[in-house]
MARBA-3410 file (N, C-alpha, C, O; in Angstrom, 1 decimal):
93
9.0,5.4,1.2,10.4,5.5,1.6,10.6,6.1,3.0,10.3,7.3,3.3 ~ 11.0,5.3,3.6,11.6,5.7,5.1,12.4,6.8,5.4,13.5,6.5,5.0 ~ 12.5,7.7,5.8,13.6,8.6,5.9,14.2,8.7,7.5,13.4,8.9,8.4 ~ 15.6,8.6,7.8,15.9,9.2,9.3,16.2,10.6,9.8,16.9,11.1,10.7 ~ 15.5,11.3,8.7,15.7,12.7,9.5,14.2,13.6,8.8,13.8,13.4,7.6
13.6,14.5,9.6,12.5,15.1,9.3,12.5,15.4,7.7,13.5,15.1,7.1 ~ 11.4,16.0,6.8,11.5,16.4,5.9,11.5,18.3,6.0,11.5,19.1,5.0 ~ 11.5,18.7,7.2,11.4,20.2,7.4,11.1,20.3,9.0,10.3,19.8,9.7 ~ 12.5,21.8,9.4,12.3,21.7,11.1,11.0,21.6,11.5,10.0,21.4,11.0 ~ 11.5,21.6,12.7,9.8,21.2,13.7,9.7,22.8,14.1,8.6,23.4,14.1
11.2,23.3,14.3,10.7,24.8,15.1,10.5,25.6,13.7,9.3,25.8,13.5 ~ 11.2,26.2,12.9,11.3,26.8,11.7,10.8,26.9,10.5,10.5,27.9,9.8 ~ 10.7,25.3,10.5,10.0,24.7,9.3,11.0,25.5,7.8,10.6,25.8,6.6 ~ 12.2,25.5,8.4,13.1,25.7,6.9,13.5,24.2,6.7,13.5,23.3,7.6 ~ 13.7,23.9,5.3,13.5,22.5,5.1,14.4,22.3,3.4,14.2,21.4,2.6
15.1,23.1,3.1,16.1,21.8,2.1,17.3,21.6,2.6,18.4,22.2,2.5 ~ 16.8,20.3,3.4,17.6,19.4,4.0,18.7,18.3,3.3,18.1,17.2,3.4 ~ 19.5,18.1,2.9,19.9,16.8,1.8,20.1,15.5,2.6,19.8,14.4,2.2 ~ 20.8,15.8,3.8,20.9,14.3,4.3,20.7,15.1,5.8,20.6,16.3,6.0 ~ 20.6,13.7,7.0,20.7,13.7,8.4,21.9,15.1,8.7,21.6,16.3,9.0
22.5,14.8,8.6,23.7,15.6,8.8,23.6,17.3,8.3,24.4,18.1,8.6 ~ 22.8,17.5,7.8,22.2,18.6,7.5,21.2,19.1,8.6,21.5,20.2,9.2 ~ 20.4,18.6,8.8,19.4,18.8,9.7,19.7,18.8,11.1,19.0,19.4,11.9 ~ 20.8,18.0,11.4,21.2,18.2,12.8,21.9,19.1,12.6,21.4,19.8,13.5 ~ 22.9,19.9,12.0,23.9,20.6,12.0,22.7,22.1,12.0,22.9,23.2,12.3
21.9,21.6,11.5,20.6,22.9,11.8,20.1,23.1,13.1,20.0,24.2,13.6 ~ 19.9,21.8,13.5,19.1,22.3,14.8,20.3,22.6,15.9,20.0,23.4,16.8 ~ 21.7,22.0,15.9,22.4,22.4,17.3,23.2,23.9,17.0,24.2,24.5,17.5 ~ 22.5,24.1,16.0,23.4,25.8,15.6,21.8,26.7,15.7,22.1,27.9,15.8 ~ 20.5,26.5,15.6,20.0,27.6,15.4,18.8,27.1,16.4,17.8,27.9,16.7
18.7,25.7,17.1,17.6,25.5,18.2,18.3,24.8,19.7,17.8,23.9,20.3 ~ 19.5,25.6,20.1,20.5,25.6,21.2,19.5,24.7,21.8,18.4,25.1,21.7 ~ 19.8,23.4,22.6,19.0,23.3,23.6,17.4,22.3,23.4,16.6,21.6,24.1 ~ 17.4,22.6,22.1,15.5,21.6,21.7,15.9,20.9,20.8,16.6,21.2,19.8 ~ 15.3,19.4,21.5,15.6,17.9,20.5,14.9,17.8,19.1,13.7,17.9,18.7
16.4,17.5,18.4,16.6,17.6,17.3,14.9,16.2,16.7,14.3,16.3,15.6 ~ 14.8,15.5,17.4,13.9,14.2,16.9,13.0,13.8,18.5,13.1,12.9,19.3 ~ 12.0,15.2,18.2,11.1,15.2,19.7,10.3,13.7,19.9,10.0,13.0,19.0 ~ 10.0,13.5,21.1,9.3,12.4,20.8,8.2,12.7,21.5,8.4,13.6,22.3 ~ 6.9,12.2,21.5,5.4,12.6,21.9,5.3,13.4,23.2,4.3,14.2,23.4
6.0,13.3,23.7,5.8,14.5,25.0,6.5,15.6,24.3,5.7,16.4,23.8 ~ 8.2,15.9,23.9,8.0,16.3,23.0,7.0,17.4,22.6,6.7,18.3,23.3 ~ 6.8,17.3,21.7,6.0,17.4,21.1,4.6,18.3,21.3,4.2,19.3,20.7 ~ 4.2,17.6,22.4,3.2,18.2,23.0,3.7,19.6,23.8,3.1,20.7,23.7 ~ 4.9,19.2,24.7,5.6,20.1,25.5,6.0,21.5,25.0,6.0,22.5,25.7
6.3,21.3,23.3,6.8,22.3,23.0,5.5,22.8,21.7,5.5,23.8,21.0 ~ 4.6,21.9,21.6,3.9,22.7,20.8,3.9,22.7,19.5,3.4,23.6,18.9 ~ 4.8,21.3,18.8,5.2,21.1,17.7,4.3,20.4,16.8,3.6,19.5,17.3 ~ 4.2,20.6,15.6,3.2,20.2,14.8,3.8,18.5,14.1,4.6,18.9,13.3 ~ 3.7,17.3,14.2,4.2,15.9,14.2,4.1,15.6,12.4,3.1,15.7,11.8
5.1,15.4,11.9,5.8,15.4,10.5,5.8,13.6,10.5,6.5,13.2,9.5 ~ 5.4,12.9,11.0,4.8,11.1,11.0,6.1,10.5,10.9,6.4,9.7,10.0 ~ 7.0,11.1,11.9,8.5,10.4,12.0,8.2,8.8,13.1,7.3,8.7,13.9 ~ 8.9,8.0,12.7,9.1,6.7,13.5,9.1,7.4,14.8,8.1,7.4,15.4 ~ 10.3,8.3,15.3,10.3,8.4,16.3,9.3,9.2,17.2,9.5,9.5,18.4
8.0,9.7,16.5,7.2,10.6,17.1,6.0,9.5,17.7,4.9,9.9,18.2 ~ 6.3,8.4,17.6,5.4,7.3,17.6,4.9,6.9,19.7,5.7,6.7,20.6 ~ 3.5,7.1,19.9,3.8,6.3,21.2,3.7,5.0,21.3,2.7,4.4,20.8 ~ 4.9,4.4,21.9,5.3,3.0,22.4,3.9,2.5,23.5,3.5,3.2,24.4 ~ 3.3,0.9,23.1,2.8,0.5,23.6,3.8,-0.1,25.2,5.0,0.0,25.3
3.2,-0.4,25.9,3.8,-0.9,27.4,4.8,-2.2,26.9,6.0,-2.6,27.3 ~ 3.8,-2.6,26.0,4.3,-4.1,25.7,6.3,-3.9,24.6,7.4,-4.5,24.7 ~ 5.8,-2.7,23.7,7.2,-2.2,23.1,8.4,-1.8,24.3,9.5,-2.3,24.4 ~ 7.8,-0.9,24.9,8.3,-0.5,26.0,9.4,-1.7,26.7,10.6,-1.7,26.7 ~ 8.6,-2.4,27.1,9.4,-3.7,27.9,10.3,-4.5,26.8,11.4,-4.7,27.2
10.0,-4.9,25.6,10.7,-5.4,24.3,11.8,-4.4,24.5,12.9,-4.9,24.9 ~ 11.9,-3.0,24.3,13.3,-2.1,24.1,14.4,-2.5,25.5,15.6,-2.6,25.5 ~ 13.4,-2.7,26.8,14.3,-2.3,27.8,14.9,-3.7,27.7,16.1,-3.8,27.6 ~ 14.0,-5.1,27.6,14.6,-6.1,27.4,16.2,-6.4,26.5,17.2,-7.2,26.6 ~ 16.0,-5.8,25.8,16.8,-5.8,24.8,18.3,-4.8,24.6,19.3,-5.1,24.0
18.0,-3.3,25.7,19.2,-2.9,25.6,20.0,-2.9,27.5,20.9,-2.3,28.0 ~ 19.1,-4.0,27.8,19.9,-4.0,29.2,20.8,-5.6,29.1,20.2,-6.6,28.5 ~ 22.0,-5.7,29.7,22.9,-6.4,29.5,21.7,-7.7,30.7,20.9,-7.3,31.7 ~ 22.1,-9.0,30.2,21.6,-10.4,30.9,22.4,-10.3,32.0,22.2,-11.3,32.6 ~ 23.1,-9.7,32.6,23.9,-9.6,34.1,22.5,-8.8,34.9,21.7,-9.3,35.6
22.7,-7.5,34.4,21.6,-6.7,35.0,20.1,-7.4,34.8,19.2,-7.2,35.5 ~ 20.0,-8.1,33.9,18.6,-8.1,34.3,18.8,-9.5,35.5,17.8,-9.7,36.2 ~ 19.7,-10.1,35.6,19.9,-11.3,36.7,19.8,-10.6,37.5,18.7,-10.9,38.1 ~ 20.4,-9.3,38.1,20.4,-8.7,39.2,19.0,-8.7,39.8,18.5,-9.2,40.8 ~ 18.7,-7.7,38.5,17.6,-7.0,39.5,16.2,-8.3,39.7,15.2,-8.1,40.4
16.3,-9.4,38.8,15.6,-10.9,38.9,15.6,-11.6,40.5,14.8,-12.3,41.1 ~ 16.9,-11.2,40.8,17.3,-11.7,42.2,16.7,-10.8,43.3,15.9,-11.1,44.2 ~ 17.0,-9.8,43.0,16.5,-8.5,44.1,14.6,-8.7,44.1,14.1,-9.0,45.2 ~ 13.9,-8.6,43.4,12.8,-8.8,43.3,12.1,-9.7,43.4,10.9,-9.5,43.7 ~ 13.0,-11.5,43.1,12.0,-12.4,43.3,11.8,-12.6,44.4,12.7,-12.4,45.2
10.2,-13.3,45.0,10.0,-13.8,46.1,10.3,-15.4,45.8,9.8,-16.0,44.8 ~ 11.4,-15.9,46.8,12.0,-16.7,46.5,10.6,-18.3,46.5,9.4,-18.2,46.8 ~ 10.9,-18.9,46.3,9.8,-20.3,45.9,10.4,-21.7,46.5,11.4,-21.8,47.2 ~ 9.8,-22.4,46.1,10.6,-24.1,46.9,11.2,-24.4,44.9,11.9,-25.2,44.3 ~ 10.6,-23.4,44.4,10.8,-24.5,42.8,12.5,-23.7,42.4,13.3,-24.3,41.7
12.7,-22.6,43.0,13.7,-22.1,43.3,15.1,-22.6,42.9,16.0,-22.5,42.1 ~ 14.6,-23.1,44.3,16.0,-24.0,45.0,15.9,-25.0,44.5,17.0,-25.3,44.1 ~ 14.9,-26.2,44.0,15.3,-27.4,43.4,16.0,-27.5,42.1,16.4,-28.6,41.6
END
């Protein structure tokens, strides 16, 4: 079973948690300032022990490009398609 929120803090490690809303309302009242759902730098950065959340996961290059593809609007990516292509003869026909 999947869960979207840790089973016990990353910094505290206090943990009866009942839902999301618990656990956030933990971390922005007693860890001012440190993400609530670190991700691999994260992680490393602060020295946290990794509880096998989806989000602690590193993204291959190839994921990477799938996310950006996907939350950038088809205007912007025309944009920056235009700005970067070297233009071709197959182009224009």
């Amino acid at each position: 079973m999947s869960r979207d929120f840790p089973p016990r803090c990353y910094y505290c490690n206090f943990n009866p948690f009942a839902n999301a809303d618990s656990y956030e309302r933990h971390i922005v009242t007693k860890h001012v300032g440190l993400p609530g759902y670190p991700s691999p730098g994260d992680l490393r950065f602060h020295k946290l022990t990794p509880q096998n959340m989806y989000w602690e996961k590193t993204l291959t290059d190839q994921e990477i490009m799938e996310r950006i593809r996907m939350y950038t609007p088809v205007s912007e990516r025309i944009k920056h398609y235009r700005k970067t292509a070297k233009p071709t003869r197959e182009m224009w026909s």
